[in-house]
Every structure is written in C-alpha cells, then in structure tokens.
DRENLUM-819009 format. One line per field, with one value per atom (N, C-alpha, C, O, CB): residue number from 1; residue in three letters; atom name; z, x, y; chain. Coordinates in steps of 0.001 Angstrom, whole numbers. Atoms other than C-alpha are relative to their C-alpha. Glycine has a CB too. Layout:
k	c(NUM:...)
r	c(ala:...)
a	c(CA:...)
up	c(Z:...)
east	c(X:...)
north	c(Y:...)
c	c(A:...)
//
This chain:
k	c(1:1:1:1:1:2:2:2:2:2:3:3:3:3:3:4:4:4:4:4:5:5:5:5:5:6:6:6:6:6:7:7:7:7:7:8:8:8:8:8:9:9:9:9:9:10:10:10:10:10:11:11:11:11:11:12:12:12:12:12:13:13:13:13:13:14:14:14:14:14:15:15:15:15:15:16:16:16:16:16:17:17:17:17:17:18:18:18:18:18:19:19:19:19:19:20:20:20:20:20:21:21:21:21:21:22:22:22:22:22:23:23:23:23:23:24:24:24:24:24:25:25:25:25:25:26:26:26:26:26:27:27:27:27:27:28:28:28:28:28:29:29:29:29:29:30:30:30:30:30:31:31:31:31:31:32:32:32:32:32:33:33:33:33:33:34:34:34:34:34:35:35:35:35:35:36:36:36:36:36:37:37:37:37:37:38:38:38:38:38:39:39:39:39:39:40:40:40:40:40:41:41:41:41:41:42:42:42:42:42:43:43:43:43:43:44:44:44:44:44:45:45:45:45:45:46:46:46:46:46:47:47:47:47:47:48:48:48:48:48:49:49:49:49:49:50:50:50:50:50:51:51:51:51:51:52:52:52:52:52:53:53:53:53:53:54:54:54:54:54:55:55:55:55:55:56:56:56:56:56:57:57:57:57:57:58:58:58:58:58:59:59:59:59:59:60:60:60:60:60:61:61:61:61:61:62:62:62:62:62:63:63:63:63:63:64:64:64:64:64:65:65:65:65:65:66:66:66:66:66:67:67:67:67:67:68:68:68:68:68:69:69:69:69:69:70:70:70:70:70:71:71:71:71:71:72:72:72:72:72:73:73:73:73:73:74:74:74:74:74:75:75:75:75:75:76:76:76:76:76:77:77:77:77:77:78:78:78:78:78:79:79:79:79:79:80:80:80:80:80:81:81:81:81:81:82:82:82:82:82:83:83:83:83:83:84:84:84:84:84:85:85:85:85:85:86:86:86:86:86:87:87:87:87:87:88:88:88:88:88:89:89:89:89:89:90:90:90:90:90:91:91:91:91:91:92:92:92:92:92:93:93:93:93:93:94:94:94:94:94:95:95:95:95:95:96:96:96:96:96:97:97:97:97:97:98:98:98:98:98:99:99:99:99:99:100:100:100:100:100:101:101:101:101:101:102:102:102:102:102:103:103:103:103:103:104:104:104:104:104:105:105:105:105:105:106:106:106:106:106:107:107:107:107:107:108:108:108:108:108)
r	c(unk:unk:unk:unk:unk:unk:unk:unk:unk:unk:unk:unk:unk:unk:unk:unk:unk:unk:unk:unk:unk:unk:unk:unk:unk:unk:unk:unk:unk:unk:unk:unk:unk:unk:unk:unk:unk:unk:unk:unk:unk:unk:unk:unk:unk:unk:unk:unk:unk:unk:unk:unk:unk:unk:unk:unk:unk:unk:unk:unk:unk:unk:unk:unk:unk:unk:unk:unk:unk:unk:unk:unk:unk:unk:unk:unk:unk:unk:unk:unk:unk:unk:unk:unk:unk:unk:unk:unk:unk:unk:unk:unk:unk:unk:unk:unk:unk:unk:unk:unk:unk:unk:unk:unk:unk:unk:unk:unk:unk:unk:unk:unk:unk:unk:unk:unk:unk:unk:unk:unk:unk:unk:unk:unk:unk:unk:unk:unk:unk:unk:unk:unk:unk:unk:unk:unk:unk:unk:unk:unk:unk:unk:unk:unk:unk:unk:unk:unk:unk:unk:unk:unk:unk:unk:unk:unk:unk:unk:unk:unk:unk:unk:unk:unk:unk:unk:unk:unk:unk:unk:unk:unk:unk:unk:unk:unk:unk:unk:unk:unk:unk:unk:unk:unk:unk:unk:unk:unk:unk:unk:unk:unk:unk:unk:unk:unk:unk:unk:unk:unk:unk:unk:unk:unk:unk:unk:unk:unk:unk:unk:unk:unk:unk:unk:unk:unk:unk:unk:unk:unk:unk:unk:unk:unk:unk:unk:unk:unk:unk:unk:unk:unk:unk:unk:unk:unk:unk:unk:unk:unk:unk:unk:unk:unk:unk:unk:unk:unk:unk:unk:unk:unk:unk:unk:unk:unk:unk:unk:unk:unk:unk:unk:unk:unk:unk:unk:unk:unk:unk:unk:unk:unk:unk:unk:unk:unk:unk:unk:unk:unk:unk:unk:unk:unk:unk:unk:unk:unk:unk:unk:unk:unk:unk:unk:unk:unk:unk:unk:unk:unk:unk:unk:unk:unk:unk:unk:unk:unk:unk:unk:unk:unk:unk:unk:unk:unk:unk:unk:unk:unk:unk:unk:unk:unk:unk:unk:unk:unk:unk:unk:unk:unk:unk:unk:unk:unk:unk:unk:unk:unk:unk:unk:unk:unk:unk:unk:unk:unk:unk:unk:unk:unk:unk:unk:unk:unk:unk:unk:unk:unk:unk:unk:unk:unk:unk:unk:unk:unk:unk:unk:unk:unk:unk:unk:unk:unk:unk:unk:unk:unk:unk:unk:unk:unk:unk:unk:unk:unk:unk:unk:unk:unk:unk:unk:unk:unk:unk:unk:unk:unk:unk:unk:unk:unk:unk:unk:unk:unk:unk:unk:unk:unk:unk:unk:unk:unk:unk:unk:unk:unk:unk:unk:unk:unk:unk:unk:unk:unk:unk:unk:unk:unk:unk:unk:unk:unk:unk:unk:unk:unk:unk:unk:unk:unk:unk:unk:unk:unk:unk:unk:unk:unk:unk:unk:unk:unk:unk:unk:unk:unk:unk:unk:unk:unk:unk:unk:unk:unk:unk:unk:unk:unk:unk:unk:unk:unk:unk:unk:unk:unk:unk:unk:unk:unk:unk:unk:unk:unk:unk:unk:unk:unk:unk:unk:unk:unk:unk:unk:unk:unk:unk:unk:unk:unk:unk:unk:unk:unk:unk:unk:unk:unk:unk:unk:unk:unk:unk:unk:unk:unk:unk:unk:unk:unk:unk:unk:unk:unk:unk:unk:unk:unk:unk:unk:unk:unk:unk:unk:unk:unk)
a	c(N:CA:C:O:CB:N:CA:C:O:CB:N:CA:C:O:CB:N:CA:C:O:CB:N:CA:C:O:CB:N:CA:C:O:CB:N:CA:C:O:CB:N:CA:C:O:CB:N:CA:C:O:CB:N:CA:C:O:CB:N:CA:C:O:CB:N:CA:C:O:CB:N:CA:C:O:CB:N:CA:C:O:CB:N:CA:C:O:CB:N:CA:C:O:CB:N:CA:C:O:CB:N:CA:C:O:CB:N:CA:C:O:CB:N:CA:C:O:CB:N:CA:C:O:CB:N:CA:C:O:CB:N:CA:C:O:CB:N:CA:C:O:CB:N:CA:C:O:CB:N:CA:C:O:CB:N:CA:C:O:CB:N:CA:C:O:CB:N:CA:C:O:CB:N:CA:C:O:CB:N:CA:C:O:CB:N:CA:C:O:CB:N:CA:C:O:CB:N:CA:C:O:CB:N:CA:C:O:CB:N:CA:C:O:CB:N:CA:C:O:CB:N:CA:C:O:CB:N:CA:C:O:CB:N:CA:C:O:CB:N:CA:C:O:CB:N:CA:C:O:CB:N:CA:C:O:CB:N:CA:C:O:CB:N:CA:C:O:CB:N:CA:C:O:CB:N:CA:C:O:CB:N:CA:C:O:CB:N:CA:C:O:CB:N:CA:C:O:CB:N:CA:C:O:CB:N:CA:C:O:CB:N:CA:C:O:CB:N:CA:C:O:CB:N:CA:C:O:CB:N:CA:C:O:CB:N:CA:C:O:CB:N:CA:C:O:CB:N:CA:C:O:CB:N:CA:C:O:CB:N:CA:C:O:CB:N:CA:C:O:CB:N:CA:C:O:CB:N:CA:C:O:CB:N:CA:C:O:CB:N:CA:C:O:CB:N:CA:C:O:CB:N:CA:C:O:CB:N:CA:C:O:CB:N:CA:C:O:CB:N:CA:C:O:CB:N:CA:C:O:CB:N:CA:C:O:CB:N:CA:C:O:CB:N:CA:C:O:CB:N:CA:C:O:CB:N:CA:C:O:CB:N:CA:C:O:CB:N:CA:C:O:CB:N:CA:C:O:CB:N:CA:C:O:CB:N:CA:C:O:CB:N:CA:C:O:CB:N:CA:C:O:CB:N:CA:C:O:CB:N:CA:C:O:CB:N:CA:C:O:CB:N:CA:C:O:CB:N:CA:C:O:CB:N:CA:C:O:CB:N:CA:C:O:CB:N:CA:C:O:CB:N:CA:C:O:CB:N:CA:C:O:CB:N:CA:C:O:CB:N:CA:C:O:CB:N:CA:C:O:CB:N:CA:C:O:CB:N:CA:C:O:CB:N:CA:C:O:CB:N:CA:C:O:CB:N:CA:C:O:CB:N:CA:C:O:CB:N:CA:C:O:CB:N:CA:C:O:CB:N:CA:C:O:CB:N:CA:C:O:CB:N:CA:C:O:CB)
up	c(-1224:86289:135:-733:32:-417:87803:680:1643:1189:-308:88277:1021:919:-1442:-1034:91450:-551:-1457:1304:746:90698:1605:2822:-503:-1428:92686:947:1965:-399:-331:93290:-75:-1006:-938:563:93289:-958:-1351:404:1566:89903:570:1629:-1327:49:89210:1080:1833:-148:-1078:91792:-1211:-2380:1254:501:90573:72:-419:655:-256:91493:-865:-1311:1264:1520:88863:-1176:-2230:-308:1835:85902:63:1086:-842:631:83858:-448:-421:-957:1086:81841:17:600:-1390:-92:81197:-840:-2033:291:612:79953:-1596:-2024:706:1472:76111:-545:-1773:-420:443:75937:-813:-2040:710:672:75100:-24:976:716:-142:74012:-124:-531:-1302:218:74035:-1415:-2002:992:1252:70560:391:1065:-1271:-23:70607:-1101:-2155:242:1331:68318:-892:-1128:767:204:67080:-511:-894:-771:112:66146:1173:1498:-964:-1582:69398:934:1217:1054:-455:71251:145:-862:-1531:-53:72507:1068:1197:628:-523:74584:1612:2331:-1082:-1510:77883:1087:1961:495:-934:79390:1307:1809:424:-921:82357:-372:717:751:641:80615:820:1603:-1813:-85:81126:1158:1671:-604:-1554:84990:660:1452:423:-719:85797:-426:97:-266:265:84057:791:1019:-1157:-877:86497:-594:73:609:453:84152:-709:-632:-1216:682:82162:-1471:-2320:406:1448:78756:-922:-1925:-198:1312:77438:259:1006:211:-405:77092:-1281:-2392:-125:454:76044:-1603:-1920:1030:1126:72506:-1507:-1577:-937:1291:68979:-918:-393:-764:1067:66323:-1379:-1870:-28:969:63217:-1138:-1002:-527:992:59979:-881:-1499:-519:162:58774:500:-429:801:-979:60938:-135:209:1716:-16:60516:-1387:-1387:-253:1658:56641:227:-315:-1415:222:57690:827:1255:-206:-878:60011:-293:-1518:61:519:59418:314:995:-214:-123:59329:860:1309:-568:-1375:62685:748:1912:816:-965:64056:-412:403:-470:352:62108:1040:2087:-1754:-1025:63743:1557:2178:204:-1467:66864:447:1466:-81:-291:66788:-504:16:-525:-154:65661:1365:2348:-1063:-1324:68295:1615:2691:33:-1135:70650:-210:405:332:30:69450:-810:-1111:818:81:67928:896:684:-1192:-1078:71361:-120:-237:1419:-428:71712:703:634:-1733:-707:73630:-691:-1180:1198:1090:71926:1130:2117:-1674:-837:73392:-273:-1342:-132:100:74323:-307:-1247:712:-577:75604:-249:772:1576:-426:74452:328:732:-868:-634:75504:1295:1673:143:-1360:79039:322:1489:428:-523:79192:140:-559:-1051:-650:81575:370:1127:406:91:80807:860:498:253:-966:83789:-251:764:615:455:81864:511:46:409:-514:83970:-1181:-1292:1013:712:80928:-997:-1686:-260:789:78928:819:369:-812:-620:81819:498:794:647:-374:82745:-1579:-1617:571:1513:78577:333:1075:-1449:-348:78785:-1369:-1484:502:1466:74973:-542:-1607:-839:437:74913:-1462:-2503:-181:1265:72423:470:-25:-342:-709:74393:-372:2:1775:-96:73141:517:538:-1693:-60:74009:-941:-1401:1514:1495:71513:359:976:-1709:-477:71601:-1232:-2350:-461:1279:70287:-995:-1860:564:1048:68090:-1836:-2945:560:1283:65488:-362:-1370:499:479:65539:251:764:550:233:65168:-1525:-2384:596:1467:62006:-802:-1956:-153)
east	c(763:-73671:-768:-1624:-951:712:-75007:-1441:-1466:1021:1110:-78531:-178:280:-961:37:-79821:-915:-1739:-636:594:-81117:-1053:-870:1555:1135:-84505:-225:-916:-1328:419:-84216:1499:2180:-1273:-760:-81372:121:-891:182:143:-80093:-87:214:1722:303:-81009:-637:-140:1036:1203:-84198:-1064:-899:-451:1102:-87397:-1074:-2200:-374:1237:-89260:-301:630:161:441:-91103:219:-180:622:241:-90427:-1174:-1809:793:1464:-93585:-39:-1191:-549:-67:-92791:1475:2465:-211:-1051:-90282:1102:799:-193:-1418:-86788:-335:-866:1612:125:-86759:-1208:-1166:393:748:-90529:165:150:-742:-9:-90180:1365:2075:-905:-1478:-86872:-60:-1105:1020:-27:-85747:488:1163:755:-512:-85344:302:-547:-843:-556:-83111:-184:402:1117:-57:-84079:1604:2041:-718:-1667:-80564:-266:662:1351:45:-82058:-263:-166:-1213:523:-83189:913:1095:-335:-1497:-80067:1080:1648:713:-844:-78002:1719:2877:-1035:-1508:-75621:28:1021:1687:-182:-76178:374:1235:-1525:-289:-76648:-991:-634:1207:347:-79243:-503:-873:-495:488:-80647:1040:686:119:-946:-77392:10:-133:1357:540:-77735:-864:-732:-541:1662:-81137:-301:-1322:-1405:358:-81158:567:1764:210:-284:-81230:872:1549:-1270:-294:-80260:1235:2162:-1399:-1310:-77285:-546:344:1289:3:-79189:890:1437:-844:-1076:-77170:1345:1882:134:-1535:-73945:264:-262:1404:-183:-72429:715:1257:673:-1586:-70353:-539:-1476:-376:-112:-69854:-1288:-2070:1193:926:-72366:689:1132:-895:-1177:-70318:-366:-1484:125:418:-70411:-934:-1717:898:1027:-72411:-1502:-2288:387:1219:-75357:-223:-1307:295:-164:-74806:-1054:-1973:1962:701:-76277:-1259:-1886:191:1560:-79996:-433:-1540:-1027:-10:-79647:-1117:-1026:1310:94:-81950:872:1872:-946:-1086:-80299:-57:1053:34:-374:-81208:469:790:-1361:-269:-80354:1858:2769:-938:-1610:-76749:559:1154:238:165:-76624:804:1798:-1474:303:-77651:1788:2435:-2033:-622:-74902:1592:2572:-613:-1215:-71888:11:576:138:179:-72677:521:780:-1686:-38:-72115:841:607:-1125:-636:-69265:-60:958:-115:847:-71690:273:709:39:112:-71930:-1528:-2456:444:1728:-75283:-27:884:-1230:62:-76345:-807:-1937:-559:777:-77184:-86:623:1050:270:-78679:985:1010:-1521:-576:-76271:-306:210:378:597:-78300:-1679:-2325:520:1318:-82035:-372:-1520:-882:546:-82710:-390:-1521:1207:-318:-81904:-1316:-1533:1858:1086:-84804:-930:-1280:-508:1038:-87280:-1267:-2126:255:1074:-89511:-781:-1705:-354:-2:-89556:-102:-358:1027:428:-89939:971:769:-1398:-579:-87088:742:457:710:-295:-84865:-763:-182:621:344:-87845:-285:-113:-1351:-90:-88573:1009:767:-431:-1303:-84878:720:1768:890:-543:-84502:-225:-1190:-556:472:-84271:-818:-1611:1317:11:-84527:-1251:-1713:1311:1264:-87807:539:-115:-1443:-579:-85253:-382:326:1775:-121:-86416:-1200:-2087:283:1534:-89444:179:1343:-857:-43:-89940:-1204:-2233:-94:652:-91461:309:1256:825:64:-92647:1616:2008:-2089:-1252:-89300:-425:426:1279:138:-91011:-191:-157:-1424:630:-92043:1826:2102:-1903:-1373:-88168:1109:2107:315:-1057:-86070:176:-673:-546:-244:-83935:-357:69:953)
north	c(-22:-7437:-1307:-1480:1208:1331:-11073:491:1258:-953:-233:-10792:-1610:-2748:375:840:-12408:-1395:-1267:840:1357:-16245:-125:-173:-1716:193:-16571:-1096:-1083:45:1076:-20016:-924:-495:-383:664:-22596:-573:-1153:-452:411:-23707:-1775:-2325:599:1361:-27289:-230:-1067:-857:262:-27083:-252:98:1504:356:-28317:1176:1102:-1197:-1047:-25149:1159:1830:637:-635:-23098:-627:-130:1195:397:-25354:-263:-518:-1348:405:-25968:-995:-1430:674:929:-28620:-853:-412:868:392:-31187:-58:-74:-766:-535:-30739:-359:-1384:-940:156:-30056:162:225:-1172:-156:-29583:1165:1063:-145:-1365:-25819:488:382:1047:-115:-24625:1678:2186:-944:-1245:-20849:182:-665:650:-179:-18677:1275:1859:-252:-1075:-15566:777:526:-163:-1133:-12628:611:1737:1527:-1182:-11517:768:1481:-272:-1873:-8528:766:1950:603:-715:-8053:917:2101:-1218:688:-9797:1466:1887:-1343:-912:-6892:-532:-136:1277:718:-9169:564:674:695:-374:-8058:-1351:-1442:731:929:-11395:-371:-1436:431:641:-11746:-805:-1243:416:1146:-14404:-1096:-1978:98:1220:-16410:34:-1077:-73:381:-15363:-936:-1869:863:710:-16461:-1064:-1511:711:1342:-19747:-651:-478:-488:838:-22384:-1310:-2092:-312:1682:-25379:775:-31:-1170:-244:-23288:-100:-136:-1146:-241:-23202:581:123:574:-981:-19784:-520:-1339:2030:-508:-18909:1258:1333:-1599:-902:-15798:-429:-1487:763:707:-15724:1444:2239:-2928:-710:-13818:-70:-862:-587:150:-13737:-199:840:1194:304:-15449:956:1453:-1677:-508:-13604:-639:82:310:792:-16370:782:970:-1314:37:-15394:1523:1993:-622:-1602:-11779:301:1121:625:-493:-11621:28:938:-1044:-622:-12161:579:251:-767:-906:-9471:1066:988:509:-366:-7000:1172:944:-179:-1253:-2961:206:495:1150:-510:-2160:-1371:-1133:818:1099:-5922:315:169:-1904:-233:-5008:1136:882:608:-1004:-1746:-58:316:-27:446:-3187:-1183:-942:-1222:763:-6059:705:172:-1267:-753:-3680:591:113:1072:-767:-1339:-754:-215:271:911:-4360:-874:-1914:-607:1115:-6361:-964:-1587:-413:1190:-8895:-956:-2087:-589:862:-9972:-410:390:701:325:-11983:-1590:-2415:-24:1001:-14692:-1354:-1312:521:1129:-18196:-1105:-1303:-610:929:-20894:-1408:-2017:-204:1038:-23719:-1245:-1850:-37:1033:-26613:299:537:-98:-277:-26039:-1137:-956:613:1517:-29799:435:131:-1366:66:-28651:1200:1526:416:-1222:-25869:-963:-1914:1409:-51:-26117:451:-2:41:-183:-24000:1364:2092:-1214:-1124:-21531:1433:2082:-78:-1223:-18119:1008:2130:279:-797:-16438:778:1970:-588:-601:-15766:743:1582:-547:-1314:-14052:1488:2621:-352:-1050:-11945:1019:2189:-293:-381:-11286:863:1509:-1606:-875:-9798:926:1107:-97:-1273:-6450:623:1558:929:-407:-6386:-602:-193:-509:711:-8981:-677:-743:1176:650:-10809:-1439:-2317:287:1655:-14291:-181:587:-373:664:-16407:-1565:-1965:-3:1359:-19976:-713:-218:-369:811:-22338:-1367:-1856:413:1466:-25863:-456:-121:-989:515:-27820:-856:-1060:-873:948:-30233:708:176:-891:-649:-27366:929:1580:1363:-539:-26104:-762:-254:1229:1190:-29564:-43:-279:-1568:498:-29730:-998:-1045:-162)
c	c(A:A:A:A:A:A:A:A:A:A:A:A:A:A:A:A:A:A:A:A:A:A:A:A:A:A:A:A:A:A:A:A:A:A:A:A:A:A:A:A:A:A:A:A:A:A:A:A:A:A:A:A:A:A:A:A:A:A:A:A:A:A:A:A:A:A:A:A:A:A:A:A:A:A:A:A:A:A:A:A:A:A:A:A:A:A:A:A:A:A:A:A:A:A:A:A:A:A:A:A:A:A:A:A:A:A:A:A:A:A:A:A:A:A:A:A:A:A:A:A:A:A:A:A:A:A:A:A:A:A:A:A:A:A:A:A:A:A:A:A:A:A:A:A:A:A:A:A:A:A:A:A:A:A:A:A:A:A:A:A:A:A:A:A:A:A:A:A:A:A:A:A:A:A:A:A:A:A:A:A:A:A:A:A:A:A:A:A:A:A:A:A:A:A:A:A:A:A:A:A:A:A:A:A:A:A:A:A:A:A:A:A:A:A:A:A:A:A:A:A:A:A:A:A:A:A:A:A:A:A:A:A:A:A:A:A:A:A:A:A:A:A:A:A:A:A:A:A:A:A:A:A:A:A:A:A:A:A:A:A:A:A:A:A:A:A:A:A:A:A:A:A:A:A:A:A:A:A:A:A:A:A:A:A:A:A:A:A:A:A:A:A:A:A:A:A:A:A:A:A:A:A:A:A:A:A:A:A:A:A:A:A:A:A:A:A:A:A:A:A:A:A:A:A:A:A:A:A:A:A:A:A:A:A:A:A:A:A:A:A:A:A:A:A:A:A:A:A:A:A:A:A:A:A:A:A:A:A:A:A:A:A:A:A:A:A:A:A:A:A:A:A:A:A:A:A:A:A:A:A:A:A:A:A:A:A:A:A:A:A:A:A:A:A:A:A:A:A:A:A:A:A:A:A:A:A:A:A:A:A:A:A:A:A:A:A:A:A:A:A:A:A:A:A:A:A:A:A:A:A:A:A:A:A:A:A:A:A:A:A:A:A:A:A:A:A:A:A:A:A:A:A:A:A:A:A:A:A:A:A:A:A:A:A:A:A:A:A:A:A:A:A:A:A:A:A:A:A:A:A:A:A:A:A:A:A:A:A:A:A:A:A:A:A:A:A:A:A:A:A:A:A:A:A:A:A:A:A:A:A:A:A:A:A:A:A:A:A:A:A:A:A:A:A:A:A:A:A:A:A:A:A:A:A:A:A:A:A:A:A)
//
C-alpha cells in the first residue's frame, strides 16, 4: 500500500537541516517490513530488501520471531547522506522502528 507523500519529493519544504546532518537508524527488531517509510521519503533514503543471515545473529528472540514471520523483509537505509531530516519516515513507522541520529556520532 503507497502511502500518500504530503509534499513533492525533492521539495525543500519541511526539511530541518541539511542533507546528511541527521541520518535515519532502523530497529531490526522493530523493522517489520511494511514499508511507508520508503513511501513518504521525499529524497529516496530507504529501500526495501532481505535481512542477510549476517545481520540476523544480533537479533534479539522476539526481533527473530518478528523477522521470520515476515520473510526477513525489513527496510534499510540506502542513502543516509541524502536525509533531510523531515521526520516523515519516523512518523510514517507503524512499528516506531525509525530514529534519527546526528551522523557524526554513527560514521565508521
């Protein structure tokens, strides 16, 4: 289901901040894979995809659970450079799996 986008993508209206200040972090325990996240972003941050087995081990039991139950469909952020900052994808979680966080304190 495409959730309606309030605003045109790649408009200037409602960002806070400038590209890459705050990047999004996905709970994958949360993360149930639904997706309006990947709707409502104006700049194309998400994208849908698998959860590798890699990524699976520091799951905890209900994030395992949670990500059988679903495929290990979850949504990972493509492009966090490209976030803007706009808050649509934490409000658009149904799961409250979306935080945003300054990027300088979560660069490898």
């Amino acid at each position: 289901m495409r959730h309606p986008i309030p605003f045109p993508r790649g408009t200037a209206q409602h960002f806070k901040h400038p590209a890459g200040f705050l990047i999004p972090i996905v709970d994958p325990n949360r993360c149930e894979g639904k997706g309006p996240c990947v709707d409502v972003c104006p700049v194309d941050v998400f994208e849908m995809g698998t959860l590798a087995p890699d990524q699976r081990v520091g799951l905890s039991l209900k994030g395992k659970i949670k990500g059988f139950a679903h495929g290990w469909k979850q949504v990972q952020v493509a492009q966090p450079e490209a976030c803007r900052a706009c808050g649509l994808c934490v409000a658009a979680c149904p799961e409250h799996a979306i935080t945003l966080a300054r990027a300088s304190t979560h660069r490898a």
